[in-house]
C-alpha positions as CSV (number, residue, x, y, z in Angstrom):
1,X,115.8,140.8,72.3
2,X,117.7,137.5,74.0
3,X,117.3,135.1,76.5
4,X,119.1,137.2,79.1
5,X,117.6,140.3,78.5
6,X,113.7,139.2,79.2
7,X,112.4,140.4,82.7
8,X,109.1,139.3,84.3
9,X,106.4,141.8,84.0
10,X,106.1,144.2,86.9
11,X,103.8,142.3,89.9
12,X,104.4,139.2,88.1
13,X,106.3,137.7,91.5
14,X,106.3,138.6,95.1
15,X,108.7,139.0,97.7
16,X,108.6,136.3,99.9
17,X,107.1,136.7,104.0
18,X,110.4,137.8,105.8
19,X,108.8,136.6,110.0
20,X,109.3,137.0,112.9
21,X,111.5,140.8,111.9
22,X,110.2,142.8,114.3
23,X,106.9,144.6,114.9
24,X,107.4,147.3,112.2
25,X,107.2,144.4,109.2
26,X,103.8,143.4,110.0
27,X,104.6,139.9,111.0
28,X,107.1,140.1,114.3
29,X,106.5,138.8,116.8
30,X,104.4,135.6,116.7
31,X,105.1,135.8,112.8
32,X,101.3,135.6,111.7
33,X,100.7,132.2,113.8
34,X,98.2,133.8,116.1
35,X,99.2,133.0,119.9
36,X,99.9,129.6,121.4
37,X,98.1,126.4,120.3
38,X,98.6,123.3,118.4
39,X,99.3,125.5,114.8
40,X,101.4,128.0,116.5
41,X,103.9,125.6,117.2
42,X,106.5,124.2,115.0
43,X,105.4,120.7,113.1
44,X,101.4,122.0,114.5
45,X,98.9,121.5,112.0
46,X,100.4,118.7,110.5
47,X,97.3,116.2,111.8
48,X,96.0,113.2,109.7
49,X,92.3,114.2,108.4
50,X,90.6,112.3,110.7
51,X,91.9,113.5,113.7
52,X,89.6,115.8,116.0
53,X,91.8,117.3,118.4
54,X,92.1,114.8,121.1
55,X,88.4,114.0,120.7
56,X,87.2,110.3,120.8
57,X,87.2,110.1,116.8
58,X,83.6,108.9,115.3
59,X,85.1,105.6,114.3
60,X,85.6,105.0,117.8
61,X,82.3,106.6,119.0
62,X,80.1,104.2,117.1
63,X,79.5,100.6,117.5
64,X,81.2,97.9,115.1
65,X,77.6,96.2,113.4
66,X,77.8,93.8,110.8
67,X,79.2,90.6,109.6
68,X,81.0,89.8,106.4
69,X,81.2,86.3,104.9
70,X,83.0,87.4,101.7
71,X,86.0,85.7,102.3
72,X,84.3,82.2,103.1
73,X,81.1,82.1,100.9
74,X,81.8,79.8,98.2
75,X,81.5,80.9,94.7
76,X,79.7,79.0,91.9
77,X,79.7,79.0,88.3
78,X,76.1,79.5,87.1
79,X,74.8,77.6,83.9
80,X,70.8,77.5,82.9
81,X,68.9,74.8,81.1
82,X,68.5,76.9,78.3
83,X,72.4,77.2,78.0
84,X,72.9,73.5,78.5
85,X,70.0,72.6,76.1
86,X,71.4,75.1,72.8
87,X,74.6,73.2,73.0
88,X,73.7,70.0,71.7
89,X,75.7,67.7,74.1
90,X,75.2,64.1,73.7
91,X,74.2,62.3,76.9
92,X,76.7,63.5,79.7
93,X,76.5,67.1,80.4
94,X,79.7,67.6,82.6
95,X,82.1,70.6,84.0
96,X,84.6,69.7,81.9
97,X,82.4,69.5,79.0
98,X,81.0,73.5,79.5
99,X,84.9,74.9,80.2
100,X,85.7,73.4,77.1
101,X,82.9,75.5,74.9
102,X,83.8,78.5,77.2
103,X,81.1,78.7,79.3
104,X,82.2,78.4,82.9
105,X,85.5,78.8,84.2
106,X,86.6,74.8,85.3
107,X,87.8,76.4,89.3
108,X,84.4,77.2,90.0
109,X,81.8,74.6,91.0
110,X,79.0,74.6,88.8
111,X,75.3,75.2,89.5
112,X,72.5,74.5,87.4
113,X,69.4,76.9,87.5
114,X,66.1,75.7,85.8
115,X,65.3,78.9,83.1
116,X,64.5,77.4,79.8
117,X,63.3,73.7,78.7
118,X,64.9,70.1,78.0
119,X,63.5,68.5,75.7
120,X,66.3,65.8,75.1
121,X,67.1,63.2,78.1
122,X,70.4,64.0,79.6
123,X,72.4,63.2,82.5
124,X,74.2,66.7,84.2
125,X,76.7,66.5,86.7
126,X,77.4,69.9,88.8
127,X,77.8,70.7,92.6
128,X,74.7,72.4,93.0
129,X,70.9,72.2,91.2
130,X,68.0,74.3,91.9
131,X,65.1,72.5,92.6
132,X,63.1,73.5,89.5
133,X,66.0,72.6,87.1
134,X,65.9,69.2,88.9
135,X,62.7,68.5,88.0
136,X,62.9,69.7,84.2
137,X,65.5,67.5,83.9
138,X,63.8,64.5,85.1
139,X,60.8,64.7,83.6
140,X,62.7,65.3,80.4
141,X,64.0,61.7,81.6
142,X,67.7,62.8,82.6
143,X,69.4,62.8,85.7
144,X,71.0,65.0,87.9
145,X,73.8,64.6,89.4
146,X,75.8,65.9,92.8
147,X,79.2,65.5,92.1
């Protein structure tokens, strides 16, 4: 047995639809589109998935709700005492200072959340404090500071 001597099994392929070859094949005539409408005609059918047939489309039907503020709210860098306090920085606590160790990015203004104590005095500077990591950082006798 070669190459050029193999044959498909028999049913293995079908003859292909021969419309619109008179009424005797089967499909004469309107060649097995049905009669008239949008798929009977050439290039019908061919509609985007949303579309509904001349229909006001449900997008359009329903009201717009809602407001977005993604693309102006401002993004922060979030550090919390307990992360500030387990790096043993001396004195100054400062953006620059965290990006360094790796633990904000330095684009991102930082913000200062109040889990975890300070038990050292300390002066932080970030853009943003919470109120209770203000006053654990006071009463530890640091400062904080809005830069």
């Amino acid at each position: 047995m070669k190459l050029h001597n193999i044959k498909l099994a028999k049913g293995a392929r079908r003859s292909e639809k021969r419309l619109g070859r008179g009424m005797g094949s089967g499909l004469g005539k309107t060649s097995g589109r049905g009669h008239k409408g949008q798929r009977a005609r050439s290039g019908g059918g061919k509609t985007p998935a949303h579309f509904e047939g001349g229909q006001m489309p449900l997008a359009r039907r329903l009201p717009k709700i809602g407001f977005n503020n993604k693309r102006f709210r401002e993004e922060y860098a979030v550090v919390n005492l307990d992360t500030i306090a387990g790096l043993d920085l001396q004195g100054e606590v400062t953006q620059a200072a965290l990006a360094q160790r790796g633990i904000t990015k330095s684009t991102a203004p930082l913000k200062v959340l109040g889990r975890g104590e300070v038990t050292k005095p300390m002066t932080v500077h970030a853009a943003k404090f919470s109120k209770s990591a203000i006053e654990k950082i006071e009463k530890a006798g640091g400062k904080a500071v809005i830069v």
